[in-house]
N, C-alpha and C positions, 0 to 999 in steps of 0.2 A: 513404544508408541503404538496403537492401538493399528490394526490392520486397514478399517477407512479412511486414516488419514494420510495415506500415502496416494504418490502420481502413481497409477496403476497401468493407463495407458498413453503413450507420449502423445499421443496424434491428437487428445482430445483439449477441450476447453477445460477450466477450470474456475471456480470459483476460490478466492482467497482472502482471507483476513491475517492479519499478523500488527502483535502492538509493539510499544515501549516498554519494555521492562517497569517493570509495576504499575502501568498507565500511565507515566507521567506523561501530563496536557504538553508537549512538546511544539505540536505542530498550532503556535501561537502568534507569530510572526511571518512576514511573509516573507525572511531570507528564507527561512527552514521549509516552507513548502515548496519554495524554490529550488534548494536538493532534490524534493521526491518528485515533481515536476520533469524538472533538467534529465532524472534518472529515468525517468518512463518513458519520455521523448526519445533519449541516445537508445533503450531499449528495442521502442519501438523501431527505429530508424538503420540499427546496426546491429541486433541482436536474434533479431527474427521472433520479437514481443508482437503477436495483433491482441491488441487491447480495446476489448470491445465495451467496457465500464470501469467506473472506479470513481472512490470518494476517500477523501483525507480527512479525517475526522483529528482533533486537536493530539486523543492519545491512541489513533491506530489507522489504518488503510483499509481497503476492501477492494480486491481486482478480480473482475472477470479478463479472464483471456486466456491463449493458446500461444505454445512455445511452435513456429513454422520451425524448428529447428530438432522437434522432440525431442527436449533434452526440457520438460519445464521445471522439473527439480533442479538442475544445474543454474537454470536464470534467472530462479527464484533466489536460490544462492549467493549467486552473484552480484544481483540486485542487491540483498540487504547486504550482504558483504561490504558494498563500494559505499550505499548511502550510511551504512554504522561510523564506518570511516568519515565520509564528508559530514555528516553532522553532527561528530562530535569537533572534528577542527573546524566547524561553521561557529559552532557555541564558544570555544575557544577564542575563534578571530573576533568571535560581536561586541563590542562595546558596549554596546547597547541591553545587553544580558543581564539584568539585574539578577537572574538568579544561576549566573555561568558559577560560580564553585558550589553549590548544591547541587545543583544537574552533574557536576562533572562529578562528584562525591558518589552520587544514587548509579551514578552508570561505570565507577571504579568498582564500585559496591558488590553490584551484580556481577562485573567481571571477578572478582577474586572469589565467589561464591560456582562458580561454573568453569570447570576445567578445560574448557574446551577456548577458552578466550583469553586471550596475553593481559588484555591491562583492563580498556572498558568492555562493557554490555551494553550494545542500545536497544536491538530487540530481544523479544523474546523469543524463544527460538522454537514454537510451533508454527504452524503454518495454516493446520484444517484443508488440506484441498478437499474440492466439493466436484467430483466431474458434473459435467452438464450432463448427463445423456438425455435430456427431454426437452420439448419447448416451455412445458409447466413449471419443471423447474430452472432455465433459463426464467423465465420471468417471472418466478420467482426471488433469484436471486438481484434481478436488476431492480425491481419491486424495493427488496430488500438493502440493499446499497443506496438505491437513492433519496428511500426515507429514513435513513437513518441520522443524517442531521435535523431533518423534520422530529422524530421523536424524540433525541436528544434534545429539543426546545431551542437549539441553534437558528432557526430558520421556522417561519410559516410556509413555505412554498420548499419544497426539494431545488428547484432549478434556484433559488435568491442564495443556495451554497457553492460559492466560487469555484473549490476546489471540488467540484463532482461532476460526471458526464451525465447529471442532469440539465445541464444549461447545452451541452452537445445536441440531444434527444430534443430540448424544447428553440430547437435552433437560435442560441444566444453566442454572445462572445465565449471561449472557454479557456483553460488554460492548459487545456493535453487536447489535440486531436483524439479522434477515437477512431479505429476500423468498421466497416460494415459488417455486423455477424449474421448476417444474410436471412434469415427463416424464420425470425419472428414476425407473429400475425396478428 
């Protein structure tokens, strides 16, 4: 892996993307955002996650934040570690799953292809951290996150996308609190 895509320094923010194993449009239902949801919150809450943006797009994530714990490679970790797990037994448990053995098929798939994994794959396993070192690109990247379901043609407005701290920023209901990242102007 290429030498800028590593946590370089712990203390800082980070910008991150990471998808589904082949893109698959996963996050289609809203038990499944409920995983990534529930997982950022306990993050937040008990991890020492300040997450200061973020959007759930169908086949990938995008988070700004900083590990208070500097260890962000370890939470990043740990993070997908727990949600690969909860939502492959979330697809498992759904009834409602009309496409629960092709998903569970594509994410065995990827597992037996990647030696590092027992059975499934759900994501893939880069990551791209982006440090923040600037306000330009800080707002850049919140820029970037929050119109991204706008360009994907999901949404006319960024904040009408549930699962983004675009509705945080335009003071609406949301469904992750977010931190203050203090210095943007």
């Amino acid at each position: 892996m290429s030498r800028k895509y590593k946590f370089h320094n712990p203390s800082a923010a980070y910008f991150v993307s990471f998808a589904v194993v082949n893109w698959i449009d996963v996050f289609t239902r809203e038990v499944y955002f409920n995983v990534i949801t529930d997982s950022l919150n306990y993050c937040r809450n008990h991890k020492g996650m300040a997450l200061f943006a973020y959007c759930i797009m169908p086949s990938h994530l995008h988070l700004l934040f900083r590990d208070d714990k500097e260890n962000p490679s370890g939470l990043l970790r740990d993070f997908k570690g727990f949600t690969s797990k909860r939502m492959i037994a979330t697809i498992m448990e759904n009834s409602q799953e009309s496409r629960r053995e092709w998903l569970l098929w594509m994410f065995k798939r990827a597992g037996i292809k990647n030696s590092n994994v027992k059975e499934y794959q759900f994501w893939q396993q880069n990551n791209h951290p982006i440090e923040l070192w600037s306000t330009p690109v800080i707002k850049e990247k919140f820029e970037y996150i929050h119109n991204n379901p706008v360009t994907a043609g999901l949404v006319m407005e960024a904040w009408e996308w549930k699962h983004s701290s675009a509705r945080n920023y335009a003071e609406l209901d949301s469904v992750i609190p977010i931190d203050e990242i203090g210095f943007l102007g």
